[in-house]
Phi, psi and omega in degrees: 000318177290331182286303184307330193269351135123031165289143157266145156246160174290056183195087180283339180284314177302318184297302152357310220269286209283322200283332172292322165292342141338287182277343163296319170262002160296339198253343181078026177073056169269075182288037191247315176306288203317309157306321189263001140303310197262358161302318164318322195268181211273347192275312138043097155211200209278346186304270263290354173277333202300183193254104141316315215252150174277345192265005182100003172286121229254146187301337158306313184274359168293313174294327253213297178299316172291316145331279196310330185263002159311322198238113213276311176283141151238163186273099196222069189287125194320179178284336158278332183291166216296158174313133190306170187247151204262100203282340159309019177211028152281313169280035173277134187206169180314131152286037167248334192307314196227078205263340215273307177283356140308142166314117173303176161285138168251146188277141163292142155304156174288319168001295182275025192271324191295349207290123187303298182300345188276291196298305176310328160314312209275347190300291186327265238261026125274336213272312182281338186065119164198168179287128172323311199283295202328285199275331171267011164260285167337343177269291168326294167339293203298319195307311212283005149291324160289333179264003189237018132297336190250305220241144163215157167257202186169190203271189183265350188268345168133329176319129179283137164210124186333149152240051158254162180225155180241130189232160188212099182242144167295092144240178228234161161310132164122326226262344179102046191252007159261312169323317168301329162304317201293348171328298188278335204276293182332318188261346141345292179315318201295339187245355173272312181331288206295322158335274201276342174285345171314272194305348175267328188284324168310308180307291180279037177263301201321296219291320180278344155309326218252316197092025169211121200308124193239129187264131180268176183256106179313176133257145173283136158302141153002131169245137199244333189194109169190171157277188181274349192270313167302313166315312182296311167293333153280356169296294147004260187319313205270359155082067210194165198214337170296140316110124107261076199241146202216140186181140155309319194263134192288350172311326188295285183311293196293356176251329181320318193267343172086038152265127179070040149242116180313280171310015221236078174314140164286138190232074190279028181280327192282293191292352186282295186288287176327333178282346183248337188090047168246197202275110184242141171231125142246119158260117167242132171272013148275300231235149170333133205261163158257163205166084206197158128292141165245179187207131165168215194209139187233125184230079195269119177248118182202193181287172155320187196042355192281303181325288196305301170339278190302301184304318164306299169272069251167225177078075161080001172292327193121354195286302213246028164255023191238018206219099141313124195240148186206124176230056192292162162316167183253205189199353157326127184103329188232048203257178195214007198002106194178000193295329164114208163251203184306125181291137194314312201314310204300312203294306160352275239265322164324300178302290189323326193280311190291004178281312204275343163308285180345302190308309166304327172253056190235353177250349166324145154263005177223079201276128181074028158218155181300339165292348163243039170264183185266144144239183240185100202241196188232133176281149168330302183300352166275325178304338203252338165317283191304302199283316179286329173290339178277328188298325219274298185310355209260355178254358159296304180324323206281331183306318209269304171298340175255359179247019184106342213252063180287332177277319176294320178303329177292298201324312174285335190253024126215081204277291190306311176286333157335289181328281190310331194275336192274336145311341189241349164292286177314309171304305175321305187255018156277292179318313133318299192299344169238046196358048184264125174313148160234156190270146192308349168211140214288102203306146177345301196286356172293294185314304210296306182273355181263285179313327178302286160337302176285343179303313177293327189287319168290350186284304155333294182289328177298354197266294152005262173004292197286327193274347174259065189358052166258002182213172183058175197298345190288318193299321180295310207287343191273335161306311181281343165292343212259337190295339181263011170322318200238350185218148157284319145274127169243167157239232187230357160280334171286289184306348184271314168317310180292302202296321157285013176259338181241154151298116059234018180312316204250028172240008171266148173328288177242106178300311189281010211253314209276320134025270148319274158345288211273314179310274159001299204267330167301295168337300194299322170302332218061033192253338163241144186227153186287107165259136182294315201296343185204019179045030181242154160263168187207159155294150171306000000 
C-alpha cells in the first residue's frame, strides 16, 4: 500500500521490483494491467520508460517480466467466491499515512496575514477546503498578473521592475484548483469585459465625430493554454508588452515549454524576459514579429508533474528558479464540503480592487509598455534591508554551490526579487481594496513581511527539490543507486567516471572528492559493500 502511494527505501529499483510482484499476483501476471497500475502510482517516474536494452526494452518492461517470473502463486478465486478486487482500490488508505513522503506544509507569517491578498487567499482555501499557503500563494500569484498591468517597482538607479510573479502549484484530481483559481480570474474576466466594451463605445463616439477611425486600446484576456509563440502574436495585435497566462491544467507548462512537441525547439524567452522586464525580439516568418520589454505574470495551479515539467526543461536555462514551486499535502479525505461560499464583504472589497485599478490604468499615457506604468519604489532603509537579506543568503549559496545543488543557488539568488515583487502585491491590494490612495513608496514594513514570505516559500522549494531527488544526499544516493541497474558490480573508478557526468555530481566544484564523500558514508551504512576478490562495490 505505501509503495503504490510513492513511500520510498533508500533502493528505488527494490522498490520498483516489490510493488510490481503485487501486481503480478493480483493481475494473474497480467503485464499490460500491471504496467498501467503502476503508471497510476506514486513510485512513476521518467526511468520507466527509459531503454535498458539493445533490443529497445525498457526498464519497466524489464522490471515488470522479473516480477511475473518471480511469482509462482496468483490471484485466482474460485467461482463463488467474492469478486476479484480491483488492485486500484487495494491501496485506498487515510492520505494522512504517507504524508512523510511528501514535501510539508509550509506557514505564511503572521507578518503577512493582515495583508488584503493574504487574507483573500486564506478566505478561497477555507471556501475550497485546500492548504492555506498553497492557495495565497496561486492568489497572490494570480493578483499580481492583474496588477502589473498597471503598476511596477524597480530598482534605486531608475531600472524597472514587473511584479508579477510566477508559482506553480501541486494538488492531486479532484482537490478543487480550478475553483480556487476562478476567485480571482472570473471576476477579473467581468471586469476587462465591461472594460473593454467602454473603450469599443468610446472609440466609436471619436471616429464619429472626428470622421477618422480611432482605434481603442483592449486589455487582453488571460491566456489558459498556448505557445509562446501564439502568446507573442497576441501580444503583438494588442499593441501591449504584457503577458498573462494562468490555467488549472498542466497542460498550460507542457505546450508553454515544448515538452512531447519533437518539432518543436524550446522557447523560454517570453518567462524568461518577463520575469525581470527586458527586452525581447521575437521573429516569425508567419507571423508579426515582437520587439518591447515584455512583462507578467505564469500562474499553474495543476496536478503532480507540473513542477518536473518545469525542472526538465529548465536544466540550467534559467526557467525554473523564476518559479515558487509549491507542493503542500492535499486534504482530500479530510475535507467536510460544508465550507458555505465567499465571505461577501471580501468579495466586495475584491470588485473595489479590480474598479480602482482599471481607473489608474485607464489614465496610463503609455498602456502596454513597462515604462509607462505607475511606479512603486523603496526607501533607502528598505535597499539596506534588501542588501543585509542578500549578505544573510549568501553562506546558504555558497553551501548549495559546493555541494552541487546549482538549481537551489539559483533559486536563492533570486530571493530579493522575490521579495520585492510580494511586497508591492500586498501593498497594493491593501490599498485598492480600500479604495485608499498609495503613496509612491512602499512602506518599510511590507518589504519586512514579504522577505519573511519569501524565506518560507524557499524553504518550501528545497523541501521539493530533495523530494523529487534534484538536491541532497538522497539525490547523490539515488545516483549511485542507478549506476547497478545494469551491472552487478562497479569498481569505484567506474562510479567516479559514470557519476560525474550526472547531477547532481556534475554542477559540483569538485566532483570526484564529493563522490568519494557519498561512496564513504554508503559504504560505512552497509548500503554499499566492498568485495576485496574483484575490488568492486555491490549493494548492501
Amino acid at each position: 500500500e505505501g509503495l503504490y502511494r510513492g513511500n520510498q527505501s533508500d533502493d528505488a529499483s527494490a522498490d520498483d521490483l516489490a510493488l510490481c510482484n503485487h501486481l503480478a499476483f493480483m493481475t494473474g501476471g497480467d503485464a499490460a494491467r500491471m504496467d498501467a497500475f503502476f503508471r497510476t502510482s506514486g513510485l512513476m517516474r521518467d526511468k520507466w520508460d527509459e531503454r535498458h536494452r539493445s533490443d529497445g526494452t525498457t526498464y519497466g518492461q524489464m522490471t515488470i517480466e522479473k516480477a511475473i517470473a518471480g511469482t509462482k502463486n496468483t490471484y485466482n478465486p474460485v467461482a463463488n467466491a467474492p469478486a476479484p478486487v480491483d488492485p486500484a482500490t487495494i491501496f485506498q488508505s487515510d492520505p494522512k499515512e504517507d504524508e512523510g513522503a511528501r514535501p510539508g506544509e509550509f506557514a505564511v507569517p503572521d507578518s503577512c496575514k493582515e495583508s488584503f491578498v493574504v487574507q483573500f487567499g486564506a478566505e478561497i482555501a477555507r471556501v475550497t477546503e485546500m492548504p492555506e499557503s498553497t492557495v495565497i500563494m496561486t492568489t497572490m500569484a494570480a493578483l499580481s498578473g492583474i496588477l502589473s498591468t498597471t503598476y511596477t517597482t524597480g530598482y534605486p538607479d531608475g531600472t524597472r521592475l514587473p511584479i508579477g510573479l510566477n508559482v506553480v502549484a501541486e494538488q492531486p484530481p479532484g482537490a478543487a484548483k480550478s475553483r480556487a483559481l476562478n476567485k480571482v480570474i472570473k471576476p477579473w474576466l467581468k471586469a476587462i469585459k465591461r472594460y473593454n466594451g467602454k473603450q469599443a463605445e468610446k472609440a466609436k463616439a471619436e471616429s464619429d465625430e472626428t470622421g477618422e477611425e480611432v482605434k481603442p486600446f483592449y486589455i487582453p484576456y488571460p491566456i489558459s493554454n498556448a505557445t509562446p509563440e501564439a502568446v507573442e502574436q497576441t501580444m503583438t495585435e494588442a499593441g501591449t508588452g504584457h503577458f498573462f497566462l494562468q490555467s488549472a491544467e498542466q497542460g498550460l507548462v507542457k505546450i508553454l515549454f515544448g515538452e512531447g512537441q519533437k518539432d518543436r525547439p524550446k522557447n523560454f524567452d517570453l518567462a524568461l524576459k518577463g520575469f525581470n522586464g527586458e527586452f525581447h525580439a521575437g521573429v516569425r516568418v508567419t507571423r508579426k514579429k515582437i520587439e518591447r520589454e515584455v512583462y507578467g505574470a505564469v500562474v499553474c495551479f495543476a496536478q503532480a508533474g507540473s513542477i518536473k515539467t518545469i525542472l526538465n526543461n529548465s536544466d540550467g536555462d534559467g526557467l525554473a528558479e523564476r518559479f515558487l514551486h509549491i507542493a503542500e499535502p492535499h486534504r482530500l479525505g479530510q475535507r467536510t464540503h460544508n465550507a458555505g461560499n465567499l465571505n461577501e464583504w471580501m468579495e466586495q472589497e475584491y470588485t473595489a480592487l479590480l474598479d480602482q485599478l482599471l481607473m489608474d490604468f485607464d489614465q496610463l499615457q503609455e498602456k502596454g509598455d513597462l515604462d509607462g506604468l505607475r511606479y512603486l519604489g523603496f526607501s533607502s532603509e528598505a535597499m539596506e534591508v534588501i542588501r543585509q537579506f542578500k549578505i544573510k543568503l549568501e553562506p546558504k549559496m555558497q553551501l548549495h554551490a559546493d555541494n552541487g545543488e546549482n538549481s537551489m543557488t539559483a533559486f536563492l539568488a533570486k530571493a530579493d526579487i522575490q521579495a520585492r515583487k510580494i511586497a508591492a502585491v500586498m501593498y497594493l491590494s491593501d490599498c485598492l481594496s480600500k479604495c485608499k490612495p498609495f503613496m509612491a513608496t512602499i512602506p518599510d514594513h511590507y518589504l519586512n513581511a514579504a522577505i519573511e514570505l519569501t524565506e518560507a516559500a524557499l524553504g518550501h522549494v528545497e523541501q521539493v527539490l530533495t523530494s523529487l531527488e534534484r538536491m541532497g544526499p538522497d539525490a547523490a544516493k539515488a545516483a549511485i543507486y542507478r549506476q547497478f541497474d545494469r551491472k552487478d558490480g562497479r569498481t569505484a573508478r567506474e562510479l567516479k567516471q559514470n557519476l560525474k557526468k550526472v547531477k547532481p555530481f556534475k554542477d559540483h566544484a569538485t566532483p570526484n572528492g564529493y563522490i568519494e564523500r557519498i561512496i564513504k558514508g554508503m559504504v560505512n551504512r552497509g548500503e554499499l559493500i566492498f568485495d576485496p576478490t574483484d575490488k568492486k562495490l555491490r549493494l548492501g
